[in-house]
C-alpha positions as CSV (number, residue, x, y, z in Angstrom):
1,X,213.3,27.4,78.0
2,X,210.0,26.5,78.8
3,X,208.2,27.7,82.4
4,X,208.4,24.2,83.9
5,X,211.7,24.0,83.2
6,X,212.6,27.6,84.3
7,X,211.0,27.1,87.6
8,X,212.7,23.8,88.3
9,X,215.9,25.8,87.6
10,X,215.6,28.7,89.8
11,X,214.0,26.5,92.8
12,X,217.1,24.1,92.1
13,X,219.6,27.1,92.4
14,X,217.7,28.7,95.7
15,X,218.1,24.9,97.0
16,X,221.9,25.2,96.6
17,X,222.6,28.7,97.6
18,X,220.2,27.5,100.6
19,X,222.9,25.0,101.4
20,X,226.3,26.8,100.9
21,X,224.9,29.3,103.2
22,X,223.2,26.9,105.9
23,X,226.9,25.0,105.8
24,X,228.4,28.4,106.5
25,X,226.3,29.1,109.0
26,X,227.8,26.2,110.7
27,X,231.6,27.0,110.1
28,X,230.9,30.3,111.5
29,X,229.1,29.3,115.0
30,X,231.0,26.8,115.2
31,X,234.3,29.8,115.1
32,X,232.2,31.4,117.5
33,X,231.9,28.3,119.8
34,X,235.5,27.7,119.7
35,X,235.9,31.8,120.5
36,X,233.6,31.5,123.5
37,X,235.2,28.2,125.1
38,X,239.1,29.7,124.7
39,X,237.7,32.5,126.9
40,X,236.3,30.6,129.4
41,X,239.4,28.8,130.4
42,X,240.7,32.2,131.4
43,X,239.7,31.8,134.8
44,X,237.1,32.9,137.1
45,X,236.8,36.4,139.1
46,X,235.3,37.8,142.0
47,X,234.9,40.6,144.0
48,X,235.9,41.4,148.0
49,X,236.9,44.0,150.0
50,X,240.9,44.6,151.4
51,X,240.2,44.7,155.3
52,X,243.9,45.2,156.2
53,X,247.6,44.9,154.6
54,X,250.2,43.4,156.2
55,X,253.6,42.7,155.0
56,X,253.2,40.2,152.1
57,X,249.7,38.9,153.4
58,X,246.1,40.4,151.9
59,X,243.5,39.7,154.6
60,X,240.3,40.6,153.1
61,X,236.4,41.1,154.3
62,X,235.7,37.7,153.6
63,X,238.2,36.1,155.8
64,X,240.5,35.2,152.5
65,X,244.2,35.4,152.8
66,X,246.4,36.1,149.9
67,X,250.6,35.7,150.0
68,X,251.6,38.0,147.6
69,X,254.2,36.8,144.8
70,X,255.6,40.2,143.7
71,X,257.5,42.9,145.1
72,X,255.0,43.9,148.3
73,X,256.0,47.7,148.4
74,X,253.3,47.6,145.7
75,X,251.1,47.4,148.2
76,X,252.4,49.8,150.8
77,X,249.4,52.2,150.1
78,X,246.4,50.1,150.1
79,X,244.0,51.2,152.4
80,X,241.0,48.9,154.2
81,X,237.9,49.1,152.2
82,X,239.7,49.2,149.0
83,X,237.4,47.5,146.1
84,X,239.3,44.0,145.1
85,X,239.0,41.9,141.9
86,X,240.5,38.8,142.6
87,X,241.1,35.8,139.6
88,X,241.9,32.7,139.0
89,X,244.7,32.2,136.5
90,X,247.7,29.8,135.6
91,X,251.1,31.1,134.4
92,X,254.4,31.2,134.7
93,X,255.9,32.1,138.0
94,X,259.8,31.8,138.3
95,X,260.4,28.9,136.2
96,X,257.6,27.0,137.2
97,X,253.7,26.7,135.7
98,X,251.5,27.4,138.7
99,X,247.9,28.4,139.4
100,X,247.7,31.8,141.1
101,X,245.4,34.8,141.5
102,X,245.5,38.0,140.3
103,X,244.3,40.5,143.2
104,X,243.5,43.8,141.5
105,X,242.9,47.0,143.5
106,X,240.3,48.8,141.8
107,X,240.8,52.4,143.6
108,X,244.6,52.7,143.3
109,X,244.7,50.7,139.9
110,X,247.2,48.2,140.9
111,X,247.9,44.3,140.4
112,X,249.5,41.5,142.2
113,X,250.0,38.0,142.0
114,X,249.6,36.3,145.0
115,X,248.4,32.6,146.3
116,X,245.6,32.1,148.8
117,X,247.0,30.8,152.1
118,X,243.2,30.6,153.7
């Protein structure tokens, strides 16, 4: 094969292997894109401070108040200044889909669902 031809060859095989690889470059961000968005639809959190506990409410620092959904003997020993995660999410509660938070004490490591009355 003569050196013309050679290089034509080898610069048209580089072109194609270019290709393949720049369309699956695509397939895979575009995994990752769909990867990221899923996860964003999870719901947002936040931070806040428990300021006092009473019965089935959650008063916080911020002036939030939370009804909780589960069994409130779960929170029987959560003490004022306790670090709280609270998120957004949507789920089954009973037999019905409904949008709820998550209030997570950080220092005793425990989870409820509640809804926010204020």
């Amino acid at each position: 094969m003569p050196k013309g031809k050679m290089l034509q060859f080898f610069r048209h095989m580089v072109y194609r292997k270019g290709a393949r690889r720049m369309r699956l470059s695509h397939f895979f961000l575009a995994v990752l894109l769909l990867l990221f968005l899923s996860s964003v639809s999870q719901g947002a959190c936040w931070e806040d401070a428990l300021d006092t506990v009473d019965r089935d409410l959650l008063v916080m620092r911020s002036g939030a108040i939370y009804r909780i959904l589960d069994d409130p003997a779960v929170t029987a020993f959560w003490i004022a200044l306790s670090r709280i995660t609270i998120c957004d999410q949507t789920g089954n509660v009973g037999d019905q889909i409904v949008t709820y938070f998550e209030v997570r004490n950080e220092d005793a490591n425990q989870m409820v669902r509640a809804t926010r009355e204020r």
